[in-house]
C-alpha positions in Angstrom: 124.5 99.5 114.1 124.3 101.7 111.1 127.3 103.4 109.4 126.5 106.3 110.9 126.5 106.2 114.5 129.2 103.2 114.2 131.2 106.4 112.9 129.9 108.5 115.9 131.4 105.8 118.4 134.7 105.7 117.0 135.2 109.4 116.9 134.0 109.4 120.5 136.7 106.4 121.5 139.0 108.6 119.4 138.1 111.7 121.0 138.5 110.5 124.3 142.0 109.0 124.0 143.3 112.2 122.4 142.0 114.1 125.9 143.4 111.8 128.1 146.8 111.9 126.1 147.1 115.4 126.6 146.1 115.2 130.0 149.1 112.7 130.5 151.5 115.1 128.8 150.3 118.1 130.8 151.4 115.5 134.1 155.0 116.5 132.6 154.4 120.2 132.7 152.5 119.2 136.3 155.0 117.3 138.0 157.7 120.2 137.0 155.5 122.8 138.6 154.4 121.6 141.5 156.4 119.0 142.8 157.5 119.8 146.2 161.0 121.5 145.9 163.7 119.3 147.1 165.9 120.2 150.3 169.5 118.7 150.8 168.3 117.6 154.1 165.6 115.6 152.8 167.4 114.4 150.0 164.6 113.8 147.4 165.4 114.7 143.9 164.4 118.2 142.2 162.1 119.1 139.8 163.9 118.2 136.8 165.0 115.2 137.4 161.6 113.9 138.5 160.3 115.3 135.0 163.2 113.7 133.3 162.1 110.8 135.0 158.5 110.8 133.7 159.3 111.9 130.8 162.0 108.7 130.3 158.9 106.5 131.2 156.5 107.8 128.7 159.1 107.9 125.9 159.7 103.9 127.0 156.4 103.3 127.2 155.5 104.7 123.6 158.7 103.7 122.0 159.8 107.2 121.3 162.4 108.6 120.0 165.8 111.0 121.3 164.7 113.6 119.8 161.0 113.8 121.0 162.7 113.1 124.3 164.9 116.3 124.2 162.2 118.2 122.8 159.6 117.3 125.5 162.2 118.1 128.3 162.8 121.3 127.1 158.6 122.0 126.7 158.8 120.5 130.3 161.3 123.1 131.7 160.1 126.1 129.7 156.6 125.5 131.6 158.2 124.9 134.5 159.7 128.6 134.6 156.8 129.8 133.6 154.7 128.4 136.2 156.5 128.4 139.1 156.0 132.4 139.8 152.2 131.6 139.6 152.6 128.4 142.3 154.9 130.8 144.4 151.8 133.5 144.3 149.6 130.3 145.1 151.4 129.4 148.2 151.9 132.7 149.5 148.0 133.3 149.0 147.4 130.2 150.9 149.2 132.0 154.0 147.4 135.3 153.6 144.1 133.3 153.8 145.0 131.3 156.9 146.1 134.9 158.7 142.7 135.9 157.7 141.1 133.5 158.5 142.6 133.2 161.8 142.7 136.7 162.9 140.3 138.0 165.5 137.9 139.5 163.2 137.3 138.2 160.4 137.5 140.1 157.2 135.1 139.1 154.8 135.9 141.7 151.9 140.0 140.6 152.0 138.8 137.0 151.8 136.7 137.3 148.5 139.7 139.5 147.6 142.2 137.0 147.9 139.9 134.7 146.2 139.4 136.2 143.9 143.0 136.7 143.4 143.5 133.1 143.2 140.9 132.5 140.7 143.0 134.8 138.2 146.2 132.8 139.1 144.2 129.6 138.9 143.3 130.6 135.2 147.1 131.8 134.5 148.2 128.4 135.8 145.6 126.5 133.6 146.3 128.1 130.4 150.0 127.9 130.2 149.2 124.0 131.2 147.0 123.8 128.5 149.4 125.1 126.2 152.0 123.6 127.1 150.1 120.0 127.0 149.0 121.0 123.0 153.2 121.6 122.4 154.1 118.2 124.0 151.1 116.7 122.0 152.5 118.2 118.6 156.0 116.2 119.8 154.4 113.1 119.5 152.7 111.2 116.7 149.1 110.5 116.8 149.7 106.9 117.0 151.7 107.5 120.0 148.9 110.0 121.5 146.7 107.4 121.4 148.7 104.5 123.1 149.7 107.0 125.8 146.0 107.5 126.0 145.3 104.6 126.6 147.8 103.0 129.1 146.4 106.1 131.1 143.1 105.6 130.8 144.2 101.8 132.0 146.1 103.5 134.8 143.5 105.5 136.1 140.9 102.6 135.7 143.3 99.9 138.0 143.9 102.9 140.5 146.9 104.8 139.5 148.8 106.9 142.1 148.6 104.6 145.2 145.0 103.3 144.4 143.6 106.3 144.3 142.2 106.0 141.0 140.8 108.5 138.4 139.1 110.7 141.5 141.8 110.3 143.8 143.2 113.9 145.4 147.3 113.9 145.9 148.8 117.1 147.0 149.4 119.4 143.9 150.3 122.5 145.1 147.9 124.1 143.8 144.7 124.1 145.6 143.8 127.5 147.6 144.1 128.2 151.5 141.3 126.8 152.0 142.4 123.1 152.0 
C-alpha cells in the first residue's frame, strides 16, 4: 500500500466516525423532539428526562465531563423548543392527509399541497437537527467524537434498537400521513 492511498483510507475511517458521531449527538436533539409526549395516565417519562437520560449515557460512555453535560442538555432543550412546533405541524399534516385521503372524492391538487407542505417542514426539521448536531459536536473533543463514533457504529452493526440494526424503522414522529 503506498503512502498515499494508506492516507486516503484513514481519512475515510476518519471521516466516517466523525458522521456517525454527529449522527449519535443529533439522537439527543431526536429523542427530545419526537419522543412521544408523556401522559400521567401512562406514566412514562417526558421528553427531558429521557434526553437527560441519553445524554447521562453518552457522557458515561465517553468519560465526559459536568460541564459538557450541562452544556449538551441545554443544546438538547433549545432544539427541542425549536422543533417541536415543526413536529406539531407534522402531526397535524398527517391528519389532513388521512381526511383527504379518505373523503369521497379524492383531491389530488390538496394532496401534492400538503406534500408539499411537509417537504418544507421536513427541511425546517432537518436543518435545525443538523445544527444543532454540529453545536453538540463542538461540546465534545475530537477524541471523544470518535469513540462515540464508534461504539455507534458497533451498535448499529450488533443490531441496536431491538435488533433492528442500522436499517431498522422505529416510530419517529416524523414520517408524513402516508405511513
Amino acid at each position: 500500500m503506498t503512502a498515499l492511498s494508506s492516507f486516503f483510507q484513514t481519512s475515510k475511517r476518519h471521516l466516517l466516525q466523525c458522521v456517525v458521531g454527529l449522527a449519535a449527538i443529533g439522537g439527543m436533539a431526536l429523542a427530545l423532539a419526537q419522543t412521544p409526549a408523556a401522559t400521567p395516565s401512562r406514566g412514562a417519562p417526558d421528553r427531558a428526562q429521557m434526553a437527560e437520560r441519553r445524554i447521562d449515557h453518552i457522557i458515561k460512555e465517553i468519560n465526559g465531563t459536568p460541564e459538557q453535560k450541562t452544556k449538551l442538555t441545554a443544546l438538547a432543550q433549545a432544539a427541542q423548543k425549536d422543533m417541536m412546533p415543526l413536529r406539531e405541524q407534522l402531526q397535524t399534516a398527517r391528519r389532513q392527509g388521512m381526511a383527504l385521503l379518505s373523503a369521497p372524492t379524492i383531491d389530488r391538487v390538496a394532496l401534492e399541497k400538503l406534500r408539499s407542505e411537509q417537504t418544507q417542514l421536513m427541511d425546517a426539521l432537518s436543518r435545525r437537527m443538523l445544527a444543532h448536531m454540529a453545536d453538540a459536536a463542538e461540546v465534545l473533543t475530537p477524541a471523544q467524537r470518535s469513540q462515540l463514533a464508534e461504539k455507534m457504529k458497533a451498535r448499529g452493526e450488533r443490531g441496536g434498537h431491538g435488533g433492528r440494526g442500522e436499517r431498522g424503522h422505529g416510530h419517529h414522529g416524523m414520517g408524513g400521513w402516508w405511513r
